[in-house]
C-alpha positions in Angstrom: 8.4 3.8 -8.5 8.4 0.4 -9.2 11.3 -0.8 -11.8 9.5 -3.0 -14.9 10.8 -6.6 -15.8 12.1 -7.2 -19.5 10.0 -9.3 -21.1 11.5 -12.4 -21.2 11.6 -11.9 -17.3 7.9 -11.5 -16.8 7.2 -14.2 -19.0 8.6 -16.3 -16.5 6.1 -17.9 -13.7 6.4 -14.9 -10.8 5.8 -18.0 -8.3 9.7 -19.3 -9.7 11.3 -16.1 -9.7 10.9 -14.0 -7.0 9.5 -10.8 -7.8 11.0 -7.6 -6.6 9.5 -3.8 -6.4 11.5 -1.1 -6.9 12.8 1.3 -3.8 13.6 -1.0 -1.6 17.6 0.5 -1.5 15.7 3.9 -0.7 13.9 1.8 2.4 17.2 0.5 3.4 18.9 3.7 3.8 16.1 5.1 5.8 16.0 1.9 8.0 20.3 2.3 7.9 19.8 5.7 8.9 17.2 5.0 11.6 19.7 2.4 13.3 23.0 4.4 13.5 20.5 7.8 14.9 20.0 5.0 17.3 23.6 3.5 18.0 24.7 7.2 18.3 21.5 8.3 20.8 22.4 5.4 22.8 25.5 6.3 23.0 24.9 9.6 24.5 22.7 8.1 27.3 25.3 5.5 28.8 23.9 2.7 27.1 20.3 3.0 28.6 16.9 3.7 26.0 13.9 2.7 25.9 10.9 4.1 28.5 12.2 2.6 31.5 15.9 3.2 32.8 18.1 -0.5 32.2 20.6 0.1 35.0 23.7 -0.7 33.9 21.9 -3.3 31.0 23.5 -1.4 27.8 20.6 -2.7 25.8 21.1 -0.4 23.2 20.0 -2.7 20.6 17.5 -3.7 23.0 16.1 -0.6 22.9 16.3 -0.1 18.8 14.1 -2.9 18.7 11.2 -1.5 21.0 10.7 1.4 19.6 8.6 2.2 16.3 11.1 5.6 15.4 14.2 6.8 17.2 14.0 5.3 20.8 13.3 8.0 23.8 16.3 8.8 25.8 15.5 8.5 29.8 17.8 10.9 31.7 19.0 9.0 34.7 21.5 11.4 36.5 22.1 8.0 38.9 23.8 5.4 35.9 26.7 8.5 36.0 25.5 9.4 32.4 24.1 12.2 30.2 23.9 13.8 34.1 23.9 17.4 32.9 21.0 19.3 32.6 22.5 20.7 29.1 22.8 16.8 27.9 19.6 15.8 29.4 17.6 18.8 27.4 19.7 18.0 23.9 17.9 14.6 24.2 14.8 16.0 25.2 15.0 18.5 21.7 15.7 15.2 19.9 13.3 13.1 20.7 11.0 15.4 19.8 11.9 15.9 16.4 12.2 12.4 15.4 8.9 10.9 17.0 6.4 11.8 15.2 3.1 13.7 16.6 -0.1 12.0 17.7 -2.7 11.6 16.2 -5.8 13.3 17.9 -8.9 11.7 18.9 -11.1 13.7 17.0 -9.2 12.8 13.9 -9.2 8.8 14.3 -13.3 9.1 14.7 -13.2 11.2 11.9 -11.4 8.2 9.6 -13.4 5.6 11.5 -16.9 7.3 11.2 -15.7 7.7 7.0 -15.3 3.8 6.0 -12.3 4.9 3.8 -9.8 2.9 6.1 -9.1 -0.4 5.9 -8.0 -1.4 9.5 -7.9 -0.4 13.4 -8.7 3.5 13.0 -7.4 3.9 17.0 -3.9 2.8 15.5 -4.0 5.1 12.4 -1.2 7.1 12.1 -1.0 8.3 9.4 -0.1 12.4 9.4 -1.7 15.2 8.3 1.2 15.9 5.6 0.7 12.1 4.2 -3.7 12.7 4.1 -3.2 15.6 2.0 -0.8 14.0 -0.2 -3.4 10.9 -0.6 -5.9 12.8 -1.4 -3.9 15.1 -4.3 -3.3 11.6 -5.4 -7.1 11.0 -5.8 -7.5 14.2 -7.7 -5.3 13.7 -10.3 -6.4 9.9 -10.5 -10.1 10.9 -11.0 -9.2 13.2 -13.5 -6.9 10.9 -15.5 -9.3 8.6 -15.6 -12.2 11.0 -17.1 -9.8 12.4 -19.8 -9.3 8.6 -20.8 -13.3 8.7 -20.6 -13.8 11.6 -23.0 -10.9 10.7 -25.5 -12.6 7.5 -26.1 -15.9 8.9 -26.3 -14.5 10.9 -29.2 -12.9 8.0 -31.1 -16.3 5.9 -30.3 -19.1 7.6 -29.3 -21.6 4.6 -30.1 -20.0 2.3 -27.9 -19.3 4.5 -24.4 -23.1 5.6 -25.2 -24.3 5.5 -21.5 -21.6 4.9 -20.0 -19.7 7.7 -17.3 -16.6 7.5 -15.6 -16.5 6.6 -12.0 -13.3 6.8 -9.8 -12.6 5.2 -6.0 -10.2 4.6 -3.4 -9.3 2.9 0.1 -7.0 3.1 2.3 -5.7 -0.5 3.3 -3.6 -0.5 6.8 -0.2 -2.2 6.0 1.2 -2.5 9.6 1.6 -0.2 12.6 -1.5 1.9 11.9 0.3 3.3 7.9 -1.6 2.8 5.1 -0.9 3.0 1.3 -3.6 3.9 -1.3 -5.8 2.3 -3.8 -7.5 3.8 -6.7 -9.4 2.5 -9.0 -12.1 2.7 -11.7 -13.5 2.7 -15.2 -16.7 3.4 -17.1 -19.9 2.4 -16.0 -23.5 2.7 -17.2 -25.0 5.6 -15.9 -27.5 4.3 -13.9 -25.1 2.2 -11.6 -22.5 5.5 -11.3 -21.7 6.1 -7.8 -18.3 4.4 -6.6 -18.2 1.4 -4.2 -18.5 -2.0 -6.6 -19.1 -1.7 -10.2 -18.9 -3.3 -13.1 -17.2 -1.2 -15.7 -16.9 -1.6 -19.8 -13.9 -0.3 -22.0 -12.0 2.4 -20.1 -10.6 1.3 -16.6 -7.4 1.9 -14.3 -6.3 1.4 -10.9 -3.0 2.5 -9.4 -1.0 1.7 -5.6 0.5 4.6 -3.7 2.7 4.4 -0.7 4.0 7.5 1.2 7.7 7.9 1.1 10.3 11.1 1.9 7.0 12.9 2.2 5.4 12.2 -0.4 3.2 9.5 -2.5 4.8 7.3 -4.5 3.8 5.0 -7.2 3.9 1.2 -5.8 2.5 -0.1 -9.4 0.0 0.7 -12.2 -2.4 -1.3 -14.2 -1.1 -1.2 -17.7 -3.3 0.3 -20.1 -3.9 -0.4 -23.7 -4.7 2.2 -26.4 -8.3 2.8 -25.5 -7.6 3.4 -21.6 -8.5 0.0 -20.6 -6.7 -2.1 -18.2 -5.0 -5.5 -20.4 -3.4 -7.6 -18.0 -3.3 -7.4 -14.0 -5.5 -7.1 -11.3 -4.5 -6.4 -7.6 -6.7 -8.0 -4.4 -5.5 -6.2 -1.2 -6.4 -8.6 2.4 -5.9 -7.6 5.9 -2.0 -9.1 6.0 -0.7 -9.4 1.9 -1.8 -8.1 -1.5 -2.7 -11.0 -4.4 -1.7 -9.7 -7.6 -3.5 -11.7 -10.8 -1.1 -11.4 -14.0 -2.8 -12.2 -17.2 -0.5 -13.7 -20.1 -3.0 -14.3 -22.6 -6.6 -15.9 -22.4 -5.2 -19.2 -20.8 -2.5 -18.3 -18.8 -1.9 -16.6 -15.6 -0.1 -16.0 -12.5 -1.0 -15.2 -9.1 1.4 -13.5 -6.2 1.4 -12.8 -2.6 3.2 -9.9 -1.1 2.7 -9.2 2.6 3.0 -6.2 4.4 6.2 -5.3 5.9 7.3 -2.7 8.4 3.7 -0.1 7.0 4.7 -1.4 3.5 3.8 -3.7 0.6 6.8 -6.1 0.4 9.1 -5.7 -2.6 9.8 -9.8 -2.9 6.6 -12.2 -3.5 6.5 -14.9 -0.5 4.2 -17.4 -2.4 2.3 -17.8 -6.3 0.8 -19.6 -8.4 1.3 -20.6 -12.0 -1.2 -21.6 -14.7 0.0 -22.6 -17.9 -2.4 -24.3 -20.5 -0.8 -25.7 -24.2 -2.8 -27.4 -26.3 -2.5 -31.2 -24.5 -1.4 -30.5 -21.8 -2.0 -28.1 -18.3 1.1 -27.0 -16.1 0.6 -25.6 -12.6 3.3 -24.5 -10.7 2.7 -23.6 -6.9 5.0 -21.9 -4.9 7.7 -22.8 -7.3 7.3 -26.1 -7.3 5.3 -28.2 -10.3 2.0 -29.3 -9.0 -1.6 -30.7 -10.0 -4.6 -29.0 -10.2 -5.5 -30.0 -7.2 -3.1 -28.5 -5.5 -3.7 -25.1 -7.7 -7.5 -25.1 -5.7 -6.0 -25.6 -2.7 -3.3 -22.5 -3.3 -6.2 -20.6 -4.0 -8.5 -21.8 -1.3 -5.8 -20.8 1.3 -5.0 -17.3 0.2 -7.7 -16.1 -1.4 -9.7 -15.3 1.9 -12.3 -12.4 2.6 -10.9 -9.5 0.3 -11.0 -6.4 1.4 -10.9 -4.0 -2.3 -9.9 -5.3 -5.9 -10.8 -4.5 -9.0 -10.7 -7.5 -11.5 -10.8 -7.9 -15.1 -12.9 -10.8 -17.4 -9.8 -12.3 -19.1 -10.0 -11.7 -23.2 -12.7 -8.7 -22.8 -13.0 -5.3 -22.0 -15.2 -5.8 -18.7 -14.7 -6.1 -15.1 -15.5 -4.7 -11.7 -14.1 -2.7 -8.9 -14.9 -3.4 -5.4 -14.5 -2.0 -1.3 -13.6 1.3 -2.2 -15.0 4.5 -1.5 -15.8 7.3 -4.4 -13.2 9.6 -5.1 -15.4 12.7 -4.0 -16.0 11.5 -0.8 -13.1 9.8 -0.1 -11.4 13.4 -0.8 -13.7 15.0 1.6 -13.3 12.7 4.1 -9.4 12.6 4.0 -9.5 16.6 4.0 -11.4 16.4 7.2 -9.0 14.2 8.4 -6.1 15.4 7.5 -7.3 19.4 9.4 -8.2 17.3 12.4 -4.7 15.5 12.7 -3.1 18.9 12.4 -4.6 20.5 15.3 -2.2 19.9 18.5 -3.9 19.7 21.6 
């Protein structure tokens, strides 16, 4: 879960400082791990990995680097190495614990066919165990976002007269065919219920999960005022980085890029923007640096490029939309189906 700032922290422009997520000392003992499995795999095999037999290379990094998990071991009984068939079959068993399965055919056409995924649906692959664990995620989202619904309905009827609570999500590809999720939603009028883009009033959320240690895992919520409604950021996700908007008050605001690393949303911002207005005066800061407004548009015009899903809020009201994402019962349904198709070995 992603560690908070203090206050006097996120008062500072995000663009100067540097933001960081939480979890990134989990991702580096994973990745840690990951390298000495590979050190010590290599090891076994005389210094030769990878798919193709290095005669007498020792690329053992070499080999690291090529492949996406623990690198295959080839068994070549002429390098004078791992030449027994009892040392040969030990790397056989553990290659095939530590790559993981593919995904079938049947299930990528499945998550193409369902316009829930954000990227190359031939690369997907995303497991069975991480599509059920998504769409869990969904459920209790949905639900959350209903019993905000009705509690405001009870406190003010008159004003959420009309109005019904819709929930979405997508699936936005962060690298190497993984994605992480993003829900969203709020309270619409009745007559435009239905997920994909709306416009909601009064009760809103939106959430980022990323699958870690087999499981989903909070990346970062919207924070929520008393009535259920969203006060102060608003997340863009595009094919390569996610743009998150940081309201301050009604004239002041932040914006900050965090690619995608390694099927992940980067814990360190790698470029923002700063808007401060006082009373005489206008201060824009652009990739830490103090700028003009002109260079502000020209920030903007660069990264802010064909979005794929957002949901954004009208500063200083309790309005705003969500768009590109799928509604929460489908999206279920269709990551069900998925998720029984990429569990079926071949």
């Amino acid at each position: 879960m992603r560690v908070r700032t203090s206050e006097a922290d996120r008062r500072m422009p995000a663009c100067c400082r540097g933001r960081k997520r939480g979890g990134r000392g989990r991702r580096n003992i994973r990745i840690l791990c990951c390298l000495l499995s590979a050190v010590l795999l290599a090891g076994c095999a005389g210094g030769e990995t990878g798919g193709t037999a290095g005669a007498g290379n020792g690329a053992a990094g070499s080999g690291a680097a090529q492949s996406e998990t623990a690198p295959q071991l080839s068994g070549d009984a002429g390098s004078g190495a791992a030449g027994t068939a009892g040392e040969q079959q030990a790397e056989e068993t553990s290659s095939a614990e530590t790559e993981p399965a593919a995904i079938p055919d049947e299930a990528k056409e499945l998550l193409a066919d369902s316009g829930i995924f954000y990227g190359s649906a031939e690369r997907c692959r995303m497991s069975a165990e991480q599509a059920e664990a998504f769409a869990e995620t969904v459920r209790t989202e949905a639900e959350r976002l209903r019993q905000n619904h009705e509690r405001v309905v009870s406190m003010d009827p008159e004003v959420m007269d009309g109005l019904t609570p819709v929930s979405g999500a997508a699936l936005i590809d962060t690298g190497d065919g993984l994605p992480v999720l993003f829900c969203a939603g709020g309270s619409v009028r009745a007559d435009t219920a239905g997920g994909g883009s709306r416009e909601w009033e009064r009760v809103s959320s939106w959430s980022i999960w990323q699958y870690m240690d087999g499981k989903a895992e909070l990346y970062q919520r919207g924070r929520e005022d008393m009535f259920g409604c969203v006060t102060d950021a608003c997340p863009t996700f595009y094919r390569d980085y996610l743009m998150i908007t940081q309201y301050w008050n009604a004239d002041d605001y932040d914006r900050t890029v965090y690619p995608y690393e390694d099927g992940m949303i980067a814990e360190e911002s790698s470029a923002g923007v700063h808007l401060l207005r006082n009373e005489d005066e206008e201060i824009f800061v652009v990739d830490g640096e103090q700028k003009d407004e002109e260079a502000c548009r020209a920030w903007t015009a660069r990264w802010d490029v064909d979005p794929l899903a957002s949901f954004t809020l009208e500063n200083g009201s309790q309005k705003g939309e969500f768009a590109g994402l799928t509604d929460a019962e489908t999206f279920v349904q269709a990551l069900t189906d998925y998720a029984a198709a990429a569990g079926r070995t071949e």
